[in-house]
C-alpha positions, 0 to 999 in steps of 0.5 A: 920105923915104918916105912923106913925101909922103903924111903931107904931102897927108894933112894939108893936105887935113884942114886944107882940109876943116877950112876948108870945113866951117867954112861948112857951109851953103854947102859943103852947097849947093855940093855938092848944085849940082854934083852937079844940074849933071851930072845935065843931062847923064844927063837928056840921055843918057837921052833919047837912048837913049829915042829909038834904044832901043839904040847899037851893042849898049848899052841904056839901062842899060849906057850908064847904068853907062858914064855913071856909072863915067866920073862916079865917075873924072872926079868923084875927080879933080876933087874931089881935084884941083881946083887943077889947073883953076884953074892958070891963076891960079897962073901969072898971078898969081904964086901958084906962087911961094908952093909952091915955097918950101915944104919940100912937093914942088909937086905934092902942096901944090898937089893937097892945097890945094886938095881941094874936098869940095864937089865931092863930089855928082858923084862920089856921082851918079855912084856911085848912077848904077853901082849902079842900072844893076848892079842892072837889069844883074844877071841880064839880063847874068848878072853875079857879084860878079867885076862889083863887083870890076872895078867898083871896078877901072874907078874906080881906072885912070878916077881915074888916067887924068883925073888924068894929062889933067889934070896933062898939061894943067897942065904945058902952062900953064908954057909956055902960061900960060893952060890954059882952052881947052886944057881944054875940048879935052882935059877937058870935051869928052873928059868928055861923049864918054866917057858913049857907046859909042865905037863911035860916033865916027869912027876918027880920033877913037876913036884920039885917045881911045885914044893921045893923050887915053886916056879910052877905057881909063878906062871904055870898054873895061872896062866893055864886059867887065864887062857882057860886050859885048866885049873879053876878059880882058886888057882890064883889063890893057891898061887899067891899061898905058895908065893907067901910061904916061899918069901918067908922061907927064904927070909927065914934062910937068909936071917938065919945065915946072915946071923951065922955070917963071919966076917972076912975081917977086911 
């Protein structure tokens, strides 16, 4: 039914907010933690760019908007996405079984049970992060408002780039059933790699990042054209091929693992 799928995601995710708000205090707490949690690694950039003063043509205020568009991607989808991190417990313990015997595509229950608002810091970090160095970068890299636009741009092919990393991974799990060190190879350390220039890495680890783990076209490659570093008009083209062709890799992953799932028989 068209549509349908949409109404469904919508008000799970209203009923999983009703469930966390209920607790207010903690939700409030574990919102500010996460979003302090990421902060170590802008401290950590910051000093890094303090030291060199520039990497391979990135100041420290172009670093700062790389930094803080891959924090607004890579912090949607973990916010909306959360379960994804936490597959594991669905094939270990059987939790799977209960999602496939409801009337709601597996996916979409999974993705709408479990929105963690609470997760919400990085991405709102991530945002004052974008508009502070915009705001340094405005007249130095002689920006317009076409800046703002493919800002919003970069958010949306970023949000969708981590989310087909993260699904892709998923579907994984039906064959491997733990998914952890999986994750921290194609999610958390393609997460911090993505805070620099990718200039700096090794040719063999800049094709990885370009053809089998796409991050580089989540932030990398547009932001490079927003701030008028490199790249040209048809970056942004390029960008969102590459988010479509991962999304539907990774559906391909996950449907073909979810048919092959056997269940836990609890």
């Amino acid at each position: 039914m068209q549509g349908g799928w949409w109404r469904s995601y919508r008000l799970l995710a209203v009923a999983s907010l009703r469930s966390r708000m209920a607790y207010r205090t903690d939700f409030i707490l574990s919102t500010v933690t996460s979003a302090l949690a990421t902060l170590v690694d802008l401290v950590g950039t910051v000093f890094v760019i303090l030291r060199v003063h520039t990497i391979n043509g990135w100041g420290l205020w172009s670093v700062a908007y790389l930094f803080g568009v891959t924090s607004v991607g890579g912090g949607l989808f973990r916010m909306m996405a959360s379960e994804l991190y936490d597959f594991d417990k669905y094939l270990v313990q059987g939790e799977l079984d209960s999602l496939l015997i409801r009337p709601t595509p597996v996916l979409t229950a999974l993705l709408a049970r479990g929105v963690n608002f609470s997760r919400l810091g990085l991405p709102l970090q991530g945002l004052a992060v974008t508009a502070l160095a915009l705001w340094q970068l405005w007249l130095p890299a002689h920006l317009g408002l076409l800046a703002l636009v493919e800002t919003l741009g970069i958010v949306v092919l970023g949000t969708i780039i981590w989310f087909a990393v993260g699904l892709a991974v998923a579907g994984v799990g039906f064959y491997t059933t733990r998914i952890d060190e999986l994750q921290v190879t194609a999610i958390y350390g393609p997460t911090l790699a993505a805070n620099y220039p990718q200039t700096i890495y090794p040719a063999w680890l800049r094709s990885l990042f370009m053809y089998v783990i796409p991050i580089a076209f989540a932030s990398y490659f547009p932001a490079q054209y927003t701030l008028r570093l490199g790249g040209s008009a048809l970056t942004f083209l390029y960008s969102t091929v590459a988010a479509c062709c991962a999304l539907a890799v990774a559906l391909v992953i996950w449907n073909t693992g979810l048919r092959h799932y056997r269940s836990t028989g609890t």
